[in-house]
N, C-alpha and C positions, 0 to 999 in steps of 0.2 A: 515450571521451569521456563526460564527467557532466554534462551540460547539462539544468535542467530550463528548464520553462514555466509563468510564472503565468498565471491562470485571466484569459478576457479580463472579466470583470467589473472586479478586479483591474488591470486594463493600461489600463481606463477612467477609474477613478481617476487613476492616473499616479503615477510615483514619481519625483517633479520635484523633492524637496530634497534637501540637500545635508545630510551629518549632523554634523557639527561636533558639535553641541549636542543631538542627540535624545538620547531616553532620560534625560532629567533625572534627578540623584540629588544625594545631597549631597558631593556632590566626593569625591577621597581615591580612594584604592586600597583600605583594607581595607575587609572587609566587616561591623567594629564600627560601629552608629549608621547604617547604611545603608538606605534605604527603598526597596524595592525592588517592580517591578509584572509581573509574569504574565500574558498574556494566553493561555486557552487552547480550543482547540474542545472542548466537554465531550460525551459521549457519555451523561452524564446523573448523576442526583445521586451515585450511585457514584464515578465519576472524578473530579468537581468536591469531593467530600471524603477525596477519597485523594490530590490533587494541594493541597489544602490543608494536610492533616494532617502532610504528608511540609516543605512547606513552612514552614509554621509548626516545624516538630521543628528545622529546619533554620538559622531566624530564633532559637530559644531558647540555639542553643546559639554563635552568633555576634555576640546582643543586638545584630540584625537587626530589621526589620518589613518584611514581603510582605505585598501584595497580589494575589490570584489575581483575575482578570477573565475572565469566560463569556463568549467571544463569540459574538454572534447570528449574523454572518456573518462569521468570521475572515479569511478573502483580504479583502473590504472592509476591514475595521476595521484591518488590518496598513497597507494600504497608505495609508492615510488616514492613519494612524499617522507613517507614515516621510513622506510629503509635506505633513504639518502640523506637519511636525519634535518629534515628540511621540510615538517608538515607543516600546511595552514595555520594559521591561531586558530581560526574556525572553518569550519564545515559541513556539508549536507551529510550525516551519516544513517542510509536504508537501513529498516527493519530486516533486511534480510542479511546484512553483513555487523550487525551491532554488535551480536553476541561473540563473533571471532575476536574481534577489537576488544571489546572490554575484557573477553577470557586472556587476554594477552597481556594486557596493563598499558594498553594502549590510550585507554580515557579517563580523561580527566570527570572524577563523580561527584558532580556540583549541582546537579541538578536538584536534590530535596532542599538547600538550603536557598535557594530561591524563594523570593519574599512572596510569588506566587504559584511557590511549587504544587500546594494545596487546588486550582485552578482547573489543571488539563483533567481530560479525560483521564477516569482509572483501567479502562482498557488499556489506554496509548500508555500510563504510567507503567501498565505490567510489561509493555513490549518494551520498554527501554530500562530495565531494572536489573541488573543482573546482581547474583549474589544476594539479595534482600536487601540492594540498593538503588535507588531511582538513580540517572547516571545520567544520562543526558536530555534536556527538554525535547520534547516536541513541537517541529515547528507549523506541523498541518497536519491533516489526513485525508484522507478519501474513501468513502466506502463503495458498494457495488450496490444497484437498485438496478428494478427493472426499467427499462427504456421505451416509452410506445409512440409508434407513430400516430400522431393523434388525426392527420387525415385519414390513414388507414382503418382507422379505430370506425372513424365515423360513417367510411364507408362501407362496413362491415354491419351498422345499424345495431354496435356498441357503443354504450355513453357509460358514467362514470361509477355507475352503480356495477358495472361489468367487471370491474377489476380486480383482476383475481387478489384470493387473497389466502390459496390453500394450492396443494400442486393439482386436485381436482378441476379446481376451476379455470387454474394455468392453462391446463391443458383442452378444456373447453374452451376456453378464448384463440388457444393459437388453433384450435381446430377450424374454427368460426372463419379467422384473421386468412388461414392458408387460402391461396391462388393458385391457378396453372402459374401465374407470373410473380407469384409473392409466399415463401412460407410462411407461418406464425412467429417463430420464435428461430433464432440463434444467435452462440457464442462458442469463444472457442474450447476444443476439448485439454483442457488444462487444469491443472490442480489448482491452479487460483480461481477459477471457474466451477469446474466438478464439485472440487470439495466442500463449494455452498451446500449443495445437497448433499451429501455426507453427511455433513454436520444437522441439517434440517431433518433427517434420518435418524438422528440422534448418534449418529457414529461422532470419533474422534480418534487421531493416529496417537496419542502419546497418554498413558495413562496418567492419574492425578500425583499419583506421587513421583513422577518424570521417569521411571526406572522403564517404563513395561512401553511397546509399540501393539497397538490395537487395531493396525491399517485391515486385518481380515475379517473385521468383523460382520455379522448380519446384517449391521444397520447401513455398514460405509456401501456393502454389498446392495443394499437395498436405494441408496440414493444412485449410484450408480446404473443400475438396472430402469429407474426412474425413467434416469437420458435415453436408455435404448430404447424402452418403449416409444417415447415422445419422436424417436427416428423411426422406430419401425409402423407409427399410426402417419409418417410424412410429416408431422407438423413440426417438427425441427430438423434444422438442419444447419454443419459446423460452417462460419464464414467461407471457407474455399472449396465446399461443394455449391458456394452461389457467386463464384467467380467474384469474392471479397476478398481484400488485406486481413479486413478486421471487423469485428460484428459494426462498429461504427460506418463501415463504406458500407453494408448491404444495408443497415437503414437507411442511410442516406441516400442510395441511390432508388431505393423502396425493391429490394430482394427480401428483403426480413420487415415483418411488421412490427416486432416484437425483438430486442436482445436486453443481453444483460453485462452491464459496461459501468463506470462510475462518474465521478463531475466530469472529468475530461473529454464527453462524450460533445461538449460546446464546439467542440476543436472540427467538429463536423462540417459548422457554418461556414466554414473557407472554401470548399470545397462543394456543399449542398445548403447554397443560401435559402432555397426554398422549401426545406425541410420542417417541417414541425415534429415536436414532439414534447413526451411529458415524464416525467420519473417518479415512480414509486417504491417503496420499498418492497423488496424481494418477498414472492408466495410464503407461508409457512410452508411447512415439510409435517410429517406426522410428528414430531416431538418435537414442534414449534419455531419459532423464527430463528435465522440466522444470516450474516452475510458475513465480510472480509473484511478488516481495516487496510491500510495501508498508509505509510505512514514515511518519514522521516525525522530523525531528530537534526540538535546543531551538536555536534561534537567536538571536545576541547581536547589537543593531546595531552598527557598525564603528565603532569611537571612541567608545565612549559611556562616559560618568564613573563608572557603575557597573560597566565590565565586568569587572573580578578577582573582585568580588563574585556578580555573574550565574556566571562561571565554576565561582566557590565552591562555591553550590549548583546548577550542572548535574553537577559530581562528585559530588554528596552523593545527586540523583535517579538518576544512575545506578549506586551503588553495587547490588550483586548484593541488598542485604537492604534498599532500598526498593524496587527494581524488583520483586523477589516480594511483597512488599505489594502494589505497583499492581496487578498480576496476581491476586493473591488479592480482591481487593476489585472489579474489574472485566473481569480475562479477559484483559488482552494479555500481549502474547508477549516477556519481557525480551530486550534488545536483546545484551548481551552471553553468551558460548558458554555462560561456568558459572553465571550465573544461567538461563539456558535450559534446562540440563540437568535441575534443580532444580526446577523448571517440569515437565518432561517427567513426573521421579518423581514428583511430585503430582499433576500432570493426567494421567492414562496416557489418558484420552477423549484428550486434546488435543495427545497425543507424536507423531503424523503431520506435523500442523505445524510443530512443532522440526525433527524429522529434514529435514523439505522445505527448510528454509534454509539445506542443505549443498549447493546446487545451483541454487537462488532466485533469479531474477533481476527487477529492476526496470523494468519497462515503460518502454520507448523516451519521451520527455518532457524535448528538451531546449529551450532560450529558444527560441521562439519557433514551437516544431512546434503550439501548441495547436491553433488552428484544423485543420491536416494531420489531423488525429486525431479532431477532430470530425466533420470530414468522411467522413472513412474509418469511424466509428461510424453516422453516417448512412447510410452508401452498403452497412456489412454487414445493414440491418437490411433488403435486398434481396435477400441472398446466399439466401433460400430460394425456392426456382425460379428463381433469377439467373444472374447472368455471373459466375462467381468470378476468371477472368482479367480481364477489363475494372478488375473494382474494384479489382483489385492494380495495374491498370497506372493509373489513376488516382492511386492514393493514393501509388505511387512519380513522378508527376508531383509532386504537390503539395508530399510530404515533402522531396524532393530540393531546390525553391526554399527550403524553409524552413532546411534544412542548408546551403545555401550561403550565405544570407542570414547564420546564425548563424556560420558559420565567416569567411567577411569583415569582423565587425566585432571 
């Protein structure tokens, strides 16, 4: 099941119109004389002129004009967008609000007839499929690996044969790593976080055939319990018990030897130029590897006058030689296999995250589970000296009405 959930900010708004007429262009199928609009969440002036640059390259050679739009709060401004009957041509549309938009008939499903639909990742295909249709590309991804400080490492009289590679040996290293002035390991207590181990537990919240929620089970129980121990032996501990924003500050400022974060974890160097470190992919669990994708597509709205054109250039941003521009110019991870590869031989720091995307799965988020997941984000931020069964049998109360709810309509 591919069901996401848009942000209740977003569901505030309301996506109360009807799209006949969004996305205004100048009529026509091709994409000659077409004017076209981008809205996208920028990560900063890097992205916003590498998603320009590739754009415009894209408009010169179609005698096109784009326009790229930063938005301030993108889930607002989308949804505003489609219920003021005035969306984008294109857009950044999350993994975690896909599945409301497409259950809605919000998008446009262009995505498998792409000359390299065959290309992306089949994980990243399953998170943007809904109905047993691929629907919108993927335009990056990111997964989670672990993070080490690699002075810390060496001053611990660890070298590279030490690196764990099971929760056993995790937990031997951050024992090693811990200081009066430094723990081993942390990151924050969240389900995009926790639920690595869950899953490496062999747990999972949604059963295979999408009907059933599994969140109490022994195993989810068992990754859970995992974390408390690792706090209750001291050798973890969550960013704001080490006076951190984010596991990225306490490595960087050397509170944590040890967290677990994804590419974005470069964004450190502004802040902690003298920082080193290195990325691996995430310990096993007892029922083998796992980590989190995360992801974006470019989303087309359903009917809209421009869409062969939007099409046009989501083929052009995803081809392997601008996705490695975007990557060279701000760090993410190309969506498809042999641009990734490519990726992996230039970045070898950032090749643990490639490799992790053979196994990567995308955090449970389908229509209407938000709130299920807020709550359960709330309720783990208890789990240190807490009830690790209770909040599992909570969050499978909750989640479970939300899945039936979505599955009935």
């Amino acid at each position: 099941m591919n069901k996401k959930a848009l942000g209740a900010a977003a569901l505030a708004i309301g996506l109360t119109a009807t799209l006949g007429g969004c996305a205004a262009g100048s009529g026509g199928d091709s994409a000659e004389g077409q004017e076209l609009s981008i809205l996208i969440g920028s990560s900063g002036d890097a992205e916003t002129q590498a998603v320009t640059e590739a754009a415009n390259a894209w408009a010169a050679e179609n005698d096109a004009t784009v326009e790229v739009i930063v938005a301030n709060d993108l889930n607002q401004q989308l949804s505003q967008g489609f219920a003021g009957d005035s969306a984008p041509d294109l857009f950044y549309m999350g993994w975690d609000q896909f599945a409301t938009y497409a259950s809605n008939g919000y998008l446009q499903p262009y995505a498998a007839d792409l000359a390299n639909s065959g290309d992306f990742y089949s994980g990243l295909v399953d998170t943007f499929t809904y109905d047993d249709t691929f629907t919108c590309a993927p335009k990056d991804f990111s997964t989670l690996g672990l993070i080490v400080n690699t002075d810390a490492w060496a001053a611990a009289g660890l070298t590279e044969a030490d690196i764990p590679t099971d929760w056993d040996t995790l937990e031997a290293v951050a024992t090693t790593l811990t200081t009066d002035s430094q723990v081993g390991l942390s990151f924050g207590l969240e389900y995009a976080r926790a639920g690595a181990f869950m899953n490496q537990a062999g747990g999972q919240l949604i059963s295979d055939d999408g009907e059933t929620v599994e969140a109490d089970s022994a195993e989810n129980l068992a990754g859970l319990e995992y974390i408390q121990k690792l706090h209750d032996a001291g050798v973890y501990k969550t960013p704001s018990e080490i006076d951190s924003g984010w596991s990225g500050e306490a490595l960087g400022k050397g509170a944590a030897a040890m967290v677990i974060e994804g590419p974005w974890i470069k964004g450190i160097k502004n802040d902690f130029p003298d920082t080193n470190y290195a990325a691996y992919e995430l310990p096993a669990g007892p029922e083998g590897q796992s980590t989190y994708t995360f992801s974006n597509c470019w989303g087309i709205p359903q009917g809209s006058d421009t869409a062969e054109a939007a099409t046009s250039l989501v083929e052009f941003l995803t081809s392997d030689e601008q996705q490695m521009a975007a990557a060279d110019a701000f760090g993410v991870l190309p969506s498809t296999e042999s641009a990734a590869a490519l990726y992996a031989e230039s970045y070898p720091e950032n090749a643990s995250f490639v490799a992790s995307a053979e196994y990567a799965v995308s955090p449970v988020n389908f229509a209407g589970s938000t709130s299920a997941i807020a709550d359960f984000n709330s309720q783990l931020e208890t789990l240190i000296g807490g009830d690790a069964q209770g909040i599992l049998e909570s969050f499978q109360t909750s989640l479970q009405a939300a899945l039936d709810e979505a599955n009935a309509q």
